[in-house]
N, C-alpha and C positions, 0 to 999 in steps of 0.2 A: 572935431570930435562929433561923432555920430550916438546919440541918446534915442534907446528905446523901452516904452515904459508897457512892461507885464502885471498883470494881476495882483502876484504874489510870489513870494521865493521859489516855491515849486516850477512856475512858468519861467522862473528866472534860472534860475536851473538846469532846465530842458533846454533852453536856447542857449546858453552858451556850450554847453555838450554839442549841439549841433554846430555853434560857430567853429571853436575848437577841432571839430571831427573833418570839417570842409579846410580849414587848416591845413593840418594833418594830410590828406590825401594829398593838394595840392601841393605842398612843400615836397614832399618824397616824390611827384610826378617829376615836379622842376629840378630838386637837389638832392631826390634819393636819402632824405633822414628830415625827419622832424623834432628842431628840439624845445619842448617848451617847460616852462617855470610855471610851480603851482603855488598860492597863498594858500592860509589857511580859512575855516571859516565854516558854519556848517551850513549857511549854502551852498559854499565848493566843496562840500564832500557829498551833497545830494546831486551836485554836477560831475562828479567824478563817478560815482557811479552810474550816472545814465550813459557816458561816454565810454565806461565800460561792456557797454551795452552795442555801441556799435561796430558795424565791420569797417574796419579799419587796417590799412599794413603796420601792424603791430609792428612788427619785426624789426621796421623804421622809426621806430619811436626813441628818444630819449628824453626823460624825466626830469628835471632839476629841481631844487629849492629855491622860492623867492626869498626864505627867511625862517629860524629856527629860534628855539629858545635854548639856550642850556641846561639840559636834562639828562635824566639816563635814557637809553635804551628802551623803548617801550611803553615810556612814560605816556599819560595820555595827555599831557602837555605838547608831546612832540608832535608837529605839523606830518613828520615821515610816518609816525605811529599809523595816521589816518589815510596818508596817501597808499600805504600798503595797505591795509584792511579793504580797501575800495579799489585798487585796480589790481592786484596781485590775487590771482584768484577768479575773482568776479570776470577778468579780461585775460587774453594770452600773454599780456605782459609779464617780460619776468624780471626776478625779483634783481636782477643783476642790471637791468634797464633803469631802474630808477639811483639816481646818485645825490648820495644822501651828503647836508652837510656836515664836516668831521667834528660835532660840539662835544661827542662822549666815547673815549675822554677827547678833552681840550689840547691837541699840540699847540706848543708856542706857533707854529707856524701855519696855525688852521686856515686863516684866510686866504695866505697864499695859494695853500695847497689846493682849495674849492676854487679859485681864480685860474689855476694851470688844468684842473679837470674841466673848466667851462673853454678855456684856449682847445682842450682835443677835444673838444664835442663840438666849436662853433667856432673858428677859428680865429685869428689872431687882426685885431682884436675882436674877440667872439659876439660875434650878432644871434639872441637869439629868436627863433622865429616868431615867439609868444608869450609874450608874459601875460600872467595873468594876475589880478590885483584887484584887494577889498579898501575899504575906505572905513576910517572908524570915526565916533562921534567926534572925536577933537582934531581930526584933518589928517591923520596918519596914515602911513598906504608902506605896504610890506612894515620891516622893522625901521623905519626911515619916522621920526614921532617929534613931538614937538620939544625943542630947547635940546636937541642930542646934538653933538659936535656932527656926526654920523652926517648930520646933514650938510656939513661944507665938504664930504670929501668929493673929489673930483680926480684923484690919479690911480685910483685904485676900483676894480669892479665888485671887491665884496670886503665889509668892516666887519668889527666889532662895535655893538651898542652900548651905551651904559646901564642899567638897568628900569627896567618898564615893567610896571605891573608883577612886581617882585621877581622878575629873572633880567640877567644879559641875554644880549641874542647878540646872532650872527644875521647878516641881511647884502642882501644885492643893491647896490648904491646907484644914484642916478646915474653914471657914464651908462652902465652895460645897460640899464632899464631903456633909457632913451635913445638907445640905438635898435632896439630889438625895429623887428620887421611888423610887429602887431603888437599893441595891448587892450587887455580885454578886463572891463572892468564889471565886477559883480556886487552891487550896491542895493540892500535890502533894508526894511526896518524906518519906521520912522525920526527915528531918533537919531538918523544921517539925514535927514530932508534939509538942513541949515548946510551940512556941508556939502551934500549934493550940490545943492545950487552954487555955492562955490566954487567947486572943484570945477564945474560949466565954464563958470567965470576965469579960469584959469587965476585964482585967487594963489600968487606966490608968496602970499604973507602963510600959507595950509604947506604943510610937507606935501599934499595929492598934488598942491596945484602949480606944482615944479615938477611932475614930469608931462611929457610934452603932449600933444593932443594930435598931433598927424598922426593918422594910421589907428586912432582908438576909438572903440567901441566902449559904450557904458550901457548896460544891462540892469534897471535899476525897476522894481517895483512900486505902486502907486503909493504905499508907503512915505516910501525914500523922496518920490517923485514931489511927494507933499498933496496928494490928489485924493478925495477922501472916499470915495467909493466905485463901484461899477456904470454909474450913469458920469463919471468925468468922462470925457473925448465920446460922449455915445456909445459909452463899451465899448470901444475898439482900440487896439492897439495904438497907443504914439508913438508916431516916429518926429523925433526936431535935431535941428543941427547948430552946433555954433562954434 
């Protein structure tokens, strides 16, 4: 796992727009479609709009959910709510590229169904190029949260939660997460600095520190990093590895 510590959200923001964007080109150079998984968060939605921002082969893009709450339509609870307001529009994506998961309404067979649309986007069994993932005070990452069964599943790529923070969700479970070809994590706020350092530690006692660390990036601010002003590292960016 490769830790680089920014300023602040903002900086933390910028750069995963640009890791994402370099992505993105590269994948559609080598396989002609880039398909990657968004969290929610409103650092990733000040990342998602700067990524709107750049020239990119749109065209190649497909969207996915890391994880949903059960809501209606438009709700501003919904993770989709925000990822369309910020790349549909703002970017030539369209609105048929992004694929939503099926929470409203609830088919009995919703999971499935979000599990056979991730099989035709990324195939069988579907790797996808990116995921992208926040980390919350108590060690959580996507809908994946502490004391959920959610957490032993291993033969299926997407569950149902029990409920968190007054709603169920739907969420992408560790097989498909720790197979993707990149993840990219975006960690802000001081008030993740205890599980920062954990989640470093590959701490498997944290839902974050079960999934796997080849191939990830953490993008985290001096904050999270636990580092208390401009004069830590001499002002300059840290880069460390473990």
């Amino acid at each position: 796992m490769r830790t680089e510590v920014l300023a602040d959200p903002e900086s933390v923001a910028q750069k995963g727009a640009a890791i994402i964007a370099a992505e993105a080109r590269a994948a559609v150079a080598e396989r002609g479609r880039f398909v990657v998984a968004f969290s929610g968060g409103h650092t990733p939605w000040i990342m998602l709009r700067a990524l709107a921002r750049e020239e990119l082969p749109w065209g190649s893009l497909y969207v996915v959910q890391v994880d949903e709450r059960l809501a209606r339509d438009g709700d501003p609870d919904r993770n989709l709510t925000h990822l369309r307001d910020c790349l549909i529009g703002p970017s030539p994506l369209r609105p048929e590229q992004i694929y939503a998961m099926p929470v409203e309404p609830l088919p009995l067979d919703a999971t499935a169904r979000y599990a056979l649309t991730l099989g035709e986007l990324a195939g069988l069994p579907p790797i996808l190029d990116l995921v992208h993932l926040g980390l919350g005070p108590d060690g959580h990452t996507a809908s994946l949260v502490p004391g959920d069964p959610v957490l032993d599943v291993t033969a299926v790529d997407v569950s149902m939660t029990g409920v968190y923070q007054g709603r169920r969700r739907m969420t992408l479970t560790y097989p498909i997460i720790n197979r993707s070809r990149r993840i990219l994590w975006l960690v802000t706020g001081g008030e993740k600095a205890g599980m920062l350092a954990r989640l470093r530690n590959a701490d498997m006692s944290i839902p974050a520190g079960r999934v796997r660390q080849e191939q990830a990036v953490v993008l985290a601010d001096r904050a999270a990093a636990g580092r208390s002003g401009p004069n830590d590292d001499q002002g300059r960016v840290a880069m460390t590895a473990s």
